[in-house]
N, C-alpha and C positions, 0 to 999 in steps of 0.2 A: 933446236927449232926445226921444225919440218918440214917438207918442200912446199906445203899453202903458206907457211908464215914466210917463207923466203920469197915468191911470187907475192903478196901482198906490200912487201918493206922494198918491193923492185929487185931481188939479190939473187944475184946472178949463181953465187955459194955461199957455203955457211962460214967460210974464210972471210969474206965480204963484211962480215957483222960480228965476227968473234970479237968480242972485248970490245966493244959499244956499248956504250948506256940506252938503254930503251927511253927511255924519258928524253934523249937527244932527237929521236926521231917524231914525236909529239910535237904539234904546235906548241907555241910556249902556256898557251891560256889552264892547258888540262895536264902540263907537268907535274907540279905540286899536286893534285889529286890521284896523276897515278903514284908518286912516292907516297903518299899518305896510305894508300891502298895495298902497298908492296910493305910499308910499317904494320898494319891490322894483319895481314897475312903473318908475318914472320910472329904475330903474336899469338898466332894460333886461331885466326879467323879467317874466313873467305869473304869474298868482293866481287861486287861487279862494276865496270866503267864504263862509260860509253865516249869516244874521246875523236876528236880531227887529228892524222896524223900524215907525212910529207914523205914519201918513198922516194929510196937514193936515186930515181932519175925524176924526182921533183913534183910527181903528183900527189896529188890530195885525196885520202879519202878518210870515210868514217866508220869507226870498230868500234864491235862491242865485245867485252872483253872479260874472262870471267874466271879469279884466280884464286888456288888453294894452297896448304902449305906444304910442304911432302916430309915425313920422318924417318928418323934410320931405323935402327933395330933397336935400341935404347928409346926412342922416342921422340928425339929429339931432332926439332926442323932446321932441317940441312938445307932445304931451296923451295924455291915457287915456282908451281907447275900454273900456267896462263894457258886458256882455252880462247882465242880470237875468230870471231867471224867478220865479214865483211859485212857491212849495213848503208854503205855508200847509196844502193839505188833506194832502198827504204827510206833513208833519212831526206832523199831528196824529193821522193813522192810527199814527207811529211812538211817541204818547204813548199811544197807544188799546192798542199791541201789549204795547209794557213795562210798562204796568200790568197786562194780564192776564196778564204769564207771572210779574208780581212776587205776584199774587193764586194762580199753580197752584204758585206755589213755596210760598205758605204752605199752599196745597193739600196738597202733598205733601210737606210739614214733616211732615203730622201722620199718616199714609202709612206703617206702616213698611216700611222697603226702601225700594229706587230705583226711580224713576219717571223714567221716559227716553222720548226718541225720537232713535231710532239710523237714521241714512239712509248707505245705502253708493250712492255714486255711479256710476254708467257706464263711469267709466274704474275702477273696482275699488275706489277710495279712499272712506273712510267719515268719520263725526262724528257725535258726540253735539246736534244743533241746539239739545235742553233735557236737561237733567238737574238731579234734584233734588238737594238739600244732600247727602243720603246718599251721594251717590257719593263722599263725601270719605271716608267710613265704609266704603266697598262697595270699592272700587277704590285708596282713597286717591290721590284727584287731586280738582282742583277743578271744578266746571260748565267755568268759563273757560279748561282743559287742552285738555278732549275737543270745544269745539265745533267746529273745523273742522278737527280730525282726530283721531281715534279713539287712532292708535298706541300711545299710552299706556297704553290699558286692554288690548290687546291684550298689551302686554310685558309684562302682570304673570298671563298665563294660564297657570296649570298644563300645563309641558312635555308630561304624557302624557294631557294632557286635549285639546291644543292641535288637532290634525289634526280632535278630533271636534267641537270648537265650529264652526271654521269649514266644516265641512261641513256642520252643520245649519243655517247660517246662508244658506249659498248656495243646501240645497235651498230652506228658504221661501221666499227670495228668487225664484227658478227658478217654484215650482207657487202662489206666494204663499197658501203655508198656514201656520198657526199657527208660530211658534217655541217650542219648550217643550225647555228641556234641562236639564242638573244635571249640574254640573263642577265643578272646582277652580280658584282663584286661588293665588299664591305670591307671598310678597313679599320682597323683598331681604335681612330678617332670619328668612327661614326658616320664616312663619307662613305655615300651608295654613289658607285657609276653604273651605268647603263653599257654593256658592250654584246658587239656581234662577230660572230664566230662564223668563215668559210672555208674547208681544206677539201683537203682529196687523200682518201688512202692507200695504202700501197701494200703487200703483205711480200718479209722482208724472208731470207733464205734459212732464218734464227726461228720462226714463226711471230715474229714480231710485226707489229702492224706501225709502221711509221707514217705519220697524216703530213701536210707539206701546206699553207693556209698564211693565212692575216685573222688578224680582229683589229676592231676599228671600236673606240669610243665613240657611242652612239646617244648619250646620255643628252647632249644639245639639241642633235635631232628630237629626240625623247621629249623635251620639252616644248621647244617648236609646236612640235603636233601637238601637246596638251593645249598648249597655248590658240591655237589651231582652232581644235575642236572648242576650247570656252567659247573664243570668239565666232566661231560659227554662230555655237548652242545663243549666245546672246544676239545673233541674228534672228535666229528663228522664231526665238523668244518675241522677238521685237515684229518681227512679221507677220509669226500667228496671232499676235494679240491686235494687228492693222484693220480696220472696216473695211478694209479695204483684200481682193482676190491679185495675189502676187506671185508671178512666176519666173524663173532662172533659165536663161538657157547659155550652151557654150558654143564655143566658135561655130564647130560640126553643126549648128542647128538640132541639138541634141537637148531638148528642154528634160534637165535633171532634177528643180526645185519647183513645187508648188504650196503654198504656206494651207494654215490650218483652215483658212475662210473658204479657200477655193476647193479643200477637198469636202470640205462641209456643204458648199455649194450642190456642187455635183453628185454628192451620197458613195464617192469611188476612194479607193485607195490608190496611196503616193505607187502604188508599182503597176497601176492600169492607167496610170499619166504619164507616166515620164514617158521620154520620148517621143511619139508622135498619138501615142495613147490618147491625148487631151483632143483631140482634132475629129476624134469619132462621136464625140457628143456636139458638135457644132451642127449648126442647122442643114440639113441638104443642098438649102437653097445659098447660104452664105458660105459653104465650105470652098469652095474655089477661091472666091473673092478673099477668102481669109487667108487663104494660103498662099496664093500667088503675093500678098502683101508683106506677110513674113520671108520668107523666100529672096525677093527682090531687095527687102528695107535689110535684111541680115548679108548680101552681098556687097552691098555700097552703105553698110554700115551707117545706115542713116535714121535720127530716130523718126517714130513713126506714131502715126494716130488710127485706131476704125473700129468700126460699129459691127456686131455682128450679134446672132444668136447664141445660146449655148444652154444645151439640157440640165435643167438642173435635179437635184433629187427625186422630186412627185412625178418626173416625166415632163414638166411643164417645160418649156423655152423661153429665155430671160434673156432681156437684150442688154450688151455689156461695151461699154466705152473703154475700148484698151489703148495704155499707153506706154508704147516700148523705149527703150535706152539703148546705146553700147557701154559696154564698161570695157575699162581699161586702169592696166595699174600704174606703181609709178614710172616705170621704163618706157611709158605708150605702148604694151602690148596688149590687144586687141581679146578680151578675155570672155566675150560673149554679149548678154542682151539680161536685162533687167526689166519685168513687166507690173505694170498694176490695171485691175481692171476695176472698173463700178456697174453697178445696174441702174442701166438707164428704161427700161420699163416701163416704166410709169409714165416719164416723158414721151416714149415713143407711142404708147399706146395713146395720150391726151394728142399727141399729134395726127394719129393713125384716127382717133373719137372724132376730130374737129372734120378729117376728111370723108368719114364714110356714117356717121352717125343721122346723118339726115336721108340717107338712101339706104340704112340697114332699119332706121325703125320703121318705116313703111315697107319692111319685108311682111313675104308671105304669114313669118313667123308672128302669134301673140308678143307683145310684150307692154313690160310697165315701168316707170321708172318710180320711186319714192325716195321721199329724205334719209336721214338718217334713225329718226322715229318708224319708217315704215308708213309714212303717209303718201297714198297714193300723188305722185306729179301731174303725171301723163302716160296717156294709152294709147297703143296705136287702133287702127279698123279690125286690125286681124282680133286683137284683145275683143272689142267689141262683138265681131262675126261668133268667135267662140264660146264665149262666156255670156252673151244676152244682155251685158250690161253696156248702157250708153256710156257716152265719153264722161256727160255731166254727171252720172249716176254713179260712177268709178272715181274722179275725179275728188280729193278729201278725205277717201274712205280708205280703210287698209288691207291688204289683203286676204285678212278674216274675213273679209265676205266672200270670200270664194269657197272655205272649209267646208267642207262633207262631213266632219266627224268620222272618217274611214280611218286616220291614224290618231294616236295617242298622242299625249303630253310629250312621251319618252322621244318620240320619235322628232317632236319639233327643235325639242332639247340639244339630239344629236344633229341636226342639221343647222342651226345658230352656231353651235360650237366647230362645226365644220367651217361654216361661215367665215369667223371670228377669228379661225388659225390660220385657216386658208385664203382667205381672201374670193372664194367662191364655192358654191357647190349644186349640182345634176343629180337629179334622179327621176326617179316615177313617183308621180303623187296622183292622190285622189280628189277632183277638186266637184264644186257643184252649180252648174249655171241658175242664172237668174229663172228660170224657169222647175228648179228642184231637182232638174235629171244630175246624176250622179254618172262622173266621167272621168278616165284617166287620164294626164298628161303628163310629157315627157317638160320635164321643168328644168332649167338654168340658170339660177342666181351668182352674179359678180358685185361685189361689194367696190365701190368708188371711193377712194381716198385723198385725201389732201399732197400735199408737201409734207404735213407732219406726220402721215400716215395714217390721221383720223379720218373713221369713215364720214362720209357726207350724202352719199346715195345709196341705194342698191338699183341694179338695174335685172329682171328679171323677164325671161321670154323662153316660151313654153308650145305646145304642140299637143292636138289634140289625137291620142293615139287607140282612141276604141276602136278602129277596125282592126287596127296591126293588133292587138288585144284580143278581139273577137276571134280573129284568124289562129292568132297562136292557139287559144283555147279550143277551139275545132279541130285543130292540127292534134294537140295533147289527148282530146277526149279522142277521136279516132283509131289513135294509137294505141289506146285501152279499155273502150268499148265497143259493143259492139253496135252498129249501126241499127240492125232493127227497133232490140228491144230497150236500147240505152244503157242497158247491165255491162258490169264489168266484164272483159272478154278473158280468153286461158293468159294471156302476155301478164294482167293485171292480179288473175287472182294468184299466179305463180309467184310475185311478189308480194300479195295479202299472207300467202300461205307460210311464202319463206319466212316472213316476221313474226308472223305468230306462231309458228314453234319455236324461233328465240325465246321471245318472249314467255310461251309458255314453261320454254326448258328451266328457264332463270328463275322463275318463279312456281317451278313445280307443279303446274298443272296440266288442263285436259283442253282438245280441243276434237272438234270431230269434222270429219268433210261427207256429205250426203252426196251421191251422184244421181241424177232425176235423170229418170227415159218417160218421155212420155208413149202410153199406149192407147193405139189408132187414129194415132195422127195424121198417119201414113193415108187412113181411109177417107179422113176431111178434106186433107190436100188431092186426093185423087177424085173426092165427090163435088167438092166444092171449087176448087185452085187453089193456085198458088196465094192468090190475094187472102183468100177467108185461111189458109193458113198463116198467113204473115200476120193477119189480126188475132188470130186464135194465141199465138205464141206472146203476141204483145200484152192481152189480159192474160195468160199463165204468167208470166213478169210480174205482171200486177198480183196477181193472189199470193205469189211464195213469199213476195216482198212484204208483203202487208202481214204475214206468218211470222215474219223475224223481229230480233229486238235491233237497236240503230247498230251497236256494236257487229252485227252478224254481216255478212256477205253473200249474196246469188249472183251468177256469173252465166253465159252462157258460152257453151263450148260450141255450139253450133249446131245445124238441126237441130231435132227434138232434145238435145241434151244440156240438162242445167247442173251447176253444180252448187250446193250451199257448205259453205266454210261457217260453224258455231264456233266462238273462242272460248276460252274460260270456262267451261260448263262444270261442274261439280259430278255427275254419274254419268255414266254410259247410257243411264235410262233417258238423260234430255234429250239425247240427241233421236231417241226412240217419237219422244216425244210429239217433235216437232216434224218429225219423217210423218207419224199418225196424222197431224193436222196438214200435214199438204195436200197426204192421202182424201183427207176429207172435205179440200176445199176444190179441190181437182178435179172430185167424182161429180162434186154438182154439175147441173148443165151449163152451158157457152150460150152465151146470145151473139151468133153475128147478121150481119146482113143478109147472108146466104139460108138461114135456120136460126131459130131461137129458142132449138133445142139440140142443142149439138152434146154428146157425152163421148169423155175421153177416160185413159186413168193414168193411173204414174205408178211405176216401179222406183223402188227407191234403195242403194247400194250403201254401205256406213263404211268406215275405215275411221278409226280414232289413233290419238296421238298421246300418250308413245306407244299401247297396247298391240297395236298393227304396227306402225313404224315409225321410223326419226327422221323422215325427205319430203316433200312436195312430190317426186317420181313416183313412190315406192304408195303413198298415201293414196294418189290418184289411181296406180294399177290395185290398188288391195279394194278401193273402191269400187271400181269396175267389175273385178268378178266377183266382188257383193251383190252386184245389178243383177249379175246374169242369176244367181242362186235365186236373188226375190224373181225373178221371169220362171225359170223354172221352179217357183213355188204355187205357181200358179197367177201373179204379175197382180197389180194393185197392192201392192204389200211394199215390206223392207226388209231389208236381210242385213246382219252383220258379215264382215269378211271372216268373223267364227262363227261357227254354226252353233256353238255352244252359246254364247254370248246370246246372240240372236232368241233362242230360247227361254235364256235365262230374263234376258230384258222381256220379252214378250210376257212370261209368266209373270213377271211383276209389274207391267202394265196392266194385266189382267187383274192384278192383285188392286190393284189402285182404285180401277175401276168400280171391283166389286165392295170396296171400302168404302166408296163416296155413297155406295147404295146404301151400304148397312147402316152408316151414319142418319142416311135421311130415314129408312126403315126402322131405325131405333134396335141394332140388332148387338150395341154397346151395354157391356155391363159392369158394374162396378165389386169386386170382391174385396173383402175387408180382412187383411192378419192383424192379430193381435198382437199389441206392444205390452210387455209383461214389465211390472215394474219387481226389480229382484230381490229386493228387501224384503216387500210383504208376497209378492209371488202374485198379484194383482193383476189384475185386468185392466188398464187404467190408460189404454188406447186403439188404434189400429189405422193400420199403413190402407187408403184405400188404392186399389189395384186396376187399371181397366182391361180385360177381356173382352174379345168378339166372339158371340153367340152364332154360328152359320149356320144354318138351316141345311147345308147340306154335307159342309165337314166337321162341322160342331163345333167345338171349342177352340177358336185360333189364339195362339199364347201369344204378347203382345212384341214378343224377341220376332214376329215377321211383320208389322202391320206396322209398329212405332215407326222405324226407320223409315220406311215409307212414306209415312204420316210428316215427319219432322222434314223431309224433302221435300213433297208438295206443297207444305205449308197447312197441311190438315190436321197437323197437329196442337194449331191456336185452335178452331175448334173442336176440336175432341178437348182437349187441353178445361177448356170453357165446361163443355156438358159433364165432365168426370167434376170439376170443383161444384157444378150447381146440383149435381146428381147427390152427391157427398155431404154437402149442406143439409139439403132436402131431408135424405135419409137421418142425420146426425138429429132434425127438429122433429123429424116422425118418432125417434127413438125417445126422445124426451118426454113428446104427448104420450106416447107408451107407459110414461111410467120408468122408465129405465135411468141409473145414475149418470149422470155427464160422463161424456168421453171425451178425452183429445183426437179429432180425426186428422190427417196425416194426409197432405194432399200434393203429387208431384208436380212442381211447375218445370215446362222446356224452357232452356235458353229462348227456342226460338218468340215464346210467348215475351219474354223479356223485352226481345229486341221490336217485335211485331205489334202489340198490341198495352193499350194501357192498363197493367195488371191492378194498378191501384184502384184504377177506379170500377173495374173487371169485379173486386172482389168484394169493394163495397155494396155495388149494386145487388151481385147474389146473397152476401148478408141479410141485406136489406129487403129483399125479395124472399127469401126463406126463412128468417127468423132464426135463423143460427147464429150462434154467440160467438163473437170473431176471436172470445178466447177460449175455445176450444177446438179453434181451426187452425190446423199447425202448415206450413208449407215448407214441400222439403225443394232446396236447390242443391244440384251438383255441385262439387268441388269447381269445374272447370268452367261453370256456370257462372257463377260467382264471379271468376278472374276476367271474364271479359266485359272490357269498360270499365273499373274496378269505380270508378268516380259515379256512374251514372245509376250503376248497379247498389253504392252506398244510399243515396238519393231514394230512390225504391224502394229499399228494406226499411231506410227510415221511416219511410211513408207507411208501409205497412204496420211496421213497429207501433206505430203512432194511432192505427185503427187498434191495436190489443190483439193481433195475430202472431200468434208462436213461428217461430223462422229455424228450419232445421237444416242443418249444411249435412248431403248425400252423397256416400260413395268415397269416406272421407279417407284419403291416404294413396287414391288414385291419380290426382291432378296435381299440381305444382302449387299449391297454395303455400304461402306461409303465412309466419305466425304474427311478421310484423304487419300482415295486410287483415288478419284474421280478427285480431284485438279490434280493428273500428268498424268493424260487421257487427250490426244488433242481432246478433244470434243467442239462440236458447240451449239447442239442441246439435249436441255432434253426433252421426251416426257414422260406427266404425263400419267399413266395407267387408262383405262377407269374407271377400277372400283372402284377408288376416285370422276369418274366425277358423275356415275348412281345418285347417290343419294343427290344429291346438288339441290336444294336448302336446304334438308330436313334432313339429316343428319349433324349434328354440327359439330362432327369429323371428317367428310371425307374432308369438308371445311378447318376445318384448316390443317390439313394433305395437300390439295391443296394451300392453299394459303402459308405456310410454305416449298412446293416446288418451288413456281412461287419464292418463295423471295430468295433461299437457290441459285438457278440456277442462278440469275442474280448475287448475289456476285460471285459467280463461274466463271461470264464471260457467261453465258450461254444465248441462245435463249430459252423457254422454250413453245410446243407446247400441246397443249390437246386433249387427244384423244377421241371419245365417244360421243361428244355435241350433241345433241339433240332435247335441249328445247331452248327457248329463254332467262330462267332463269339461267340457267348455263352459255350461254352467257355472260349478264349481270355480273354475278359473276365473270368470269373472267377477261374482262371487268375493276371491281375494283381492282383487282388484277395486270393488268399492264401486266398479262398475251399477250406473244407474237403471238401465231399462235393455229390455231384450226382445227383439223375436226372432220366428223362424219354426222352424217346422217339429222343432223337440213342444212346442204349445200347438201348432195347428198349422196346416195349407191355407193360404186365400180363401174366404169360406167366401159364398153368396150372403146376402144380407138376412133371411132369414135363419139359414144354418149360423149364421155370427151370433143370433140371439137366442138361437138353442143353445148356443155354446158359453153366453155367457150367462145364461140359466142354472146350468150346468156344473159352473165352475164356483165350488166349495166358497173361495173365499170371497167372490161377490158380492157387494148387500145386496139383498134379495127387497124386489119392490114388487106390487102387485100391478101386472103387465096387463095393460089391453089389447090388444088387437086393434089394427086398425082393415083387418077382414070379419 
């Protein structure tokens, strides 16, 4: 033994203890263990003990003790070597520890819920270190389950609670803040509790994070509250379904609850109420008095009754009979105020009727009272002063006698039905005194109702408002006219302007703006005055205006300067147009007081829309120094803001002009091509053609004059003279002697839409003796598609006289075939410029030959225009194609060369011709 084992056993020397049995110094309780220990050693094992043992001057202490066997040289155990330390202070820190967790256990016996500390380990693994008895109760497991490993309490976590416990467990752990949760447990027989989780973490010197907390079954509570909210929800239920407007308030004077009638009332929602929220739709004049009653009846807890106003939805003010409560539960504590309210309305107003009704119907104001039919009761003077009807003369009658006929059905409609939901309704009506004059008044109908809510009267009073009328409209017109001439001013046409380039943008069209200076104006104002200028400018108002169509606008900008806004126009040349005739209404003389021969002129500036520009700015300055171009053209004129334009329109104004002449001069002629039939190579019609003859440029080709024509609308007559011309000619050819032809006559669209072709063509028949089956009319593709209904109608008509009907230009326009088949047509003619390029174009070939075959299913002739060559011939030719012309047989001849030519022409039958020279 060594000097520690000797100072441990008290011994003083190893004399002291020679030959003592070690087990004599041991309490008796741990003797038998260390000899059991000293038997396993001698058998060739080691041991440890931990044992209480008594030193020979009497103290106690506790070792732990740890003994192997020792061998000789043979091997064999000769003795046991013991390793002792002292553990006395250890064992006694471990009496010192289990007493105090045997002291937190009764701690938290009396605790309800569990009291735990939960440590989740480094490597992920957790334990309960203490836990109180409750966890038998809470988890069912015992302290001695969960303390060195948790698992257990984990297995019994409610499945869809599970993901979110241990997330909130890893956050604290993570930011070591609070643990606070509320989840579920489940236990193998199918009981869910409800519990709540509160600790604090701590991060321990291991890196373990040990939490320190309670949980408490919360499952009672849990139910409570459900129980809680039913019973509410069956309140509210019961509330909002009451006739009655019902509201909650708490001790604080904090009104929390408004049921479903009262927020229906009102048109507000439950979070612009609660509180004192509800207190801002009360009437102005009753809001003190309302609140000082609340206030006072909620301090002395007394219940209470009053009257006040309250806004309801429409803005209107409804008078409502509230009556409050205190509640209390069953302990007598004092739990707030309980309200209901009714609309008393009707009451107050029949009370408010009975006091002011005899001193409001003999107000200023008209009014009437009638039943429920609308039959006049009673009127007052004012009614009378207004409307011209006596008391006895109104009296029976209904208020149909006052109608003007100014509004509609529609309108009476929406104001009955305003009536009828509302219980009243104001506005402007048009009405008409007993004398026919026609007057506005400002009108108020309140419909009178019973107890049951049926109505019984109306009572209606109104206000005679033409001046307030008169004045607005004077106000309105000042503001955008202008005072002299009464024309629109620049404020007004800047908004005419702005509109209709929308307008025009949307819809793709044209407009134009003309800016007018007048020239020497300047000299009448300074010969005559001011006055004979202010009348001078009043009749130029009048002439431009009487120049325009209603759609159009003249404005003045001030002084001499007007401006006209044309919408809609179709060319540049209308706007030329109407610049021309200001020009020439302008140049006539003035008659004023001053002279009755006064002569002015006008310069006139164009700017069109979108050609010039896309603004009302941009329009008015392109305009402008258009002005000054026609001033420096020498002024009386118009100029475009292109000078090119200007030009261009000018020459075809000229153009126009000198067309109206040659029309009435007779300077129209009709040339005739030959329609070749391909089979026998025949003569066997012709296309007639009209050319202008000029006497000074000769020959004008009709690619400049038509267009023109078909714009003015000169081309129903022209249109007219080429079909009587064509007639004519077609029965002189007959008296001649010559075989029947089919002549071939173009009608325009516009003659379609403009004038009665049927009876147009009758008449000339009729009048020439031409046989109407040998007068063919050809119509364009595009001709055709417009109105397709009114345009069938027509052709029938025609059809129906025995005139041949040829669809022109065919493969140009958007026609089909399912519109094509109910057209009474005879003849298709292919458009040239499928023929141009045949042999040599592959496309334009079948596009041809796919007409020649499309026409004959159809029933058709089908003829081609353009031939040329001899190959295109040919091509048609294979194609089966019927009739042909074009310049490979002849140009447009004149009517004489046409009967040279078919003199001429071999395969003719040859008849003995006379002359009709």
């Amino acid at each position: 033994m060594n000097r520690a084992g000797l100072s441990m056993i008290e011994a003083d020397s190893l004399d002291q203890v020679l030959g003592q049995q070690i087990p004599q110094l041991m309490t008796a309780e741990y003797q038998g263990a260390f000899i059991a220990l000293t038997k396993r050693v001698f058998e060739g094992k080691s041991g440890n003990l931990k044992f209480e043992m008594r030193g020979l001057k009497g103290t106690y202490r506790w070792m732990d003790t740890h003994a192997v066997p020792l061998r000789d040289s043979h091997g064999h155990i000769t003795a046991l070597l013991a390793v002792t330390r002292d553990i006395t202070e250890l064992k006694a820190s471990e009496t010192a520890l289990q007493e105090a967790l045997d002291r937190l256990q009764k701690i938290a016996s009396r605790v309800p819920g569990l009291v735990f500390q939960f440590q989740m380990r480094p490597d992920g693994s957790s334990c309960f270190p203490f836990a109180s008895e409750a966890i038998r109760d809470i988890y069912r497991v015992s302290p001695e389950d969960v303390r060195d490993d948790a698992s257990r309490v984990y297995a019994v976590l409610h499945p869809d609670d599970y993901d979110s416990i241990v997330a909130s467990i890893q956050a604290s752990a993570r930011r070591l803040t609070p643990w606070r949760h509320e989840y579920r447990v489940k236990f193998d027989d199918g009981t869910v509790r409800w519990l709540f989780g509160n600790s604090l973490p701590q991060r321990e010197a291991d890196g373990s994070v040990l939490w320190h907390g309670f949980i408490t079954d919360v499952t009672e509570r849990k139910r409570a509250t459900a129980s809680l909210l039913e019973s509410e929800a069956r309140f509210r239920t019961m509330a909002d379904s009451a006739p009655v407007l019902i509201w909650i308030a708490r001790p604080d004077k904090f009104f929390h609850y408004f049921n479903k009638g009262w927020l229906e009332f009102t048109g507000r929602a439950m979070e612009q109420e609660i509180g004192n929220g509800w207190i801002a739709n009360v009437h102005p004049e009753d809001f003190q008095r309302c609140f000082n009653t609340y206030v006072t009846s909620f301090d002395a807890r007394h219940e209470f009754s009053m009257e006040y106003r309250l806004r309801r939805f429409d803005g209107e003010y409804r008078w409502l009979l509230d009556h409050g409560v205190p509640l209390y539960d069953e302990q007598d504590t004092f739990l707030g105020y309980i309200g209901s309210c009714i609309d008393i309305t009707r009451r107050k107003l029949s009370e408010t009727d009975l006091r002011i009704a005899s001193t409001a119907f003999e107000s200023q104001e008209a009014m009437a009272i009638t039943d429920k039919d609308q039959v006049i009761l009673r009127v007052n003077q004012a009614f009378v002063r207004v409307t011209g009807y006596s008391v006895e003369e109104a009296v029976g009658k209904t208020p149909a006698l006052l109608k003007s006929g100014r509004q509609d059905a529609s309108f009476y409609q929406a104001m009955w039905k305003s009536l009828s939901r509302d219980g009243h309704w104001q506005g402007e009506i048009w009405n008409r005194r007993k004398n026919g004059e026609v007057y506005p008044e400002w009108l108020n109908i309140t419909a009178v109702t019973d107890e049951g809510g049926h109505v019984t009267n109306y009572v209606a009073s109104f206000s005679d408002i033409t001046e307030r009328k008169t004045a607005e409209y004077e106000i309105q017109h000042l503001a955008f006219h202008d005072s002299l001439t009464q024309l629109p001013n620049r404020r007004l046409l800047l908004e005419r302007l702005k509109h209709g380039i929308e307008v025009e943008r949307r819809e793709g069209k044209q407009l134009a703006l003309l800016m007018l200076d007048l020239d020497r104006f300047k000299a009448v104002n300074d010969s005559f005055g001011h006055q004979a200028g202010d009348e001078l400018l009043q009749q130029v108002a009048r002439r431009i205006t009487s120049r325009l169509r209603e759609v159009d606008m003249v404005a003045r900008l001030g002084g001499d300067e007007f401006i006209v806004l044309l919408e809609d126009i179709t060319h540049p040349d209308d706007a030329a147009r109407v610049a021309e005739g200001i020009i020439a209404d302008l140049s006539k003389s003035f008659q004023l007081p001053q002279s009755d021969d006064v002569q002015i002129g006008v310069s006139i500036g164009i700017s069109l829309y979108p050609q010039h520009a896309d603004n009302p700015e941009m329009l008015l300055d392109h305009a402008d120094t258009a002005l000054y171009h026609a001033k420096d053209n020498g002024r009386g004129c118009f100029a475009y803001f292109s000078e090119d334009l200007t030009i261009a329109v000018r020459e075809r104004i000229a153009l126009e002009v000198r067309l109206r002449k040659a029309i009435k001069q007779q300077e129209l002629r009709v040339f005739y091509q030959p329609q070749m039939d391909i089979a026998s190579g025949r003569i066997v019609g012709a296309e007639a053609l009209v050319r202008w003859q000029d006497p000074v440029e000769g020959l004008i080709p009709p690619c400049r004059f038509i267009p023109i024509a078909e714009e003015t609308n000169l081309i129903v007559e022209i249109g007219e003279w080429v079909l009587r011309e064509t007639c004519r000619q077609g029965r002189q050819w007959l008296d001649m002697g010559l075989p029947p032809l089919t002549l071939a006559v173009n009608v325009s669209p516009h003659q379609f839409r403009r004038s009665d072709i049927n009876a147009l063509v009758a008449k000339v028949l009729r009048d020439t003796g031409f046989s109407a089956g040998q007068l063919e009319l050809e119509i364009t593709e595009s001709g055709l598609m417009e109105n397709q209904d009114k345009t069938t109608n027509i052709l029938n008509s025609l059809h129906a006289q025995g005139v041949h009907l040829a669809i022109d230009d065919f493969g140009t326009g958007y026609s089909s075939l399912t519109y094509l088949k109910h057209f009474p047509l005879d003849v298709l003619k292919i458009d040239k410029s499928f023929i141009d390029d045949i042999p040599h174009n592959k496309d334009d070939m079948e596009i041809a030959a796919t007409i020649v075959a499309m026409g004959h299913i159809l029933g058709f002739k089908v003829l081609a225009e353009g031939v040329e060559t001899l190959e295109q011939l040919a091509f048609l030719q294979e194609q089966s194609c019927d009739l042909y012309q074009g310049y490979l047989k002849s140009h447009p001849l004149p009517a004489d060369d046409f009967v040279v030519l078919l003199q001429a022409d071999d395969s003719f039958p040859k008849k003995p011709v006379e002359s009709d020279r």
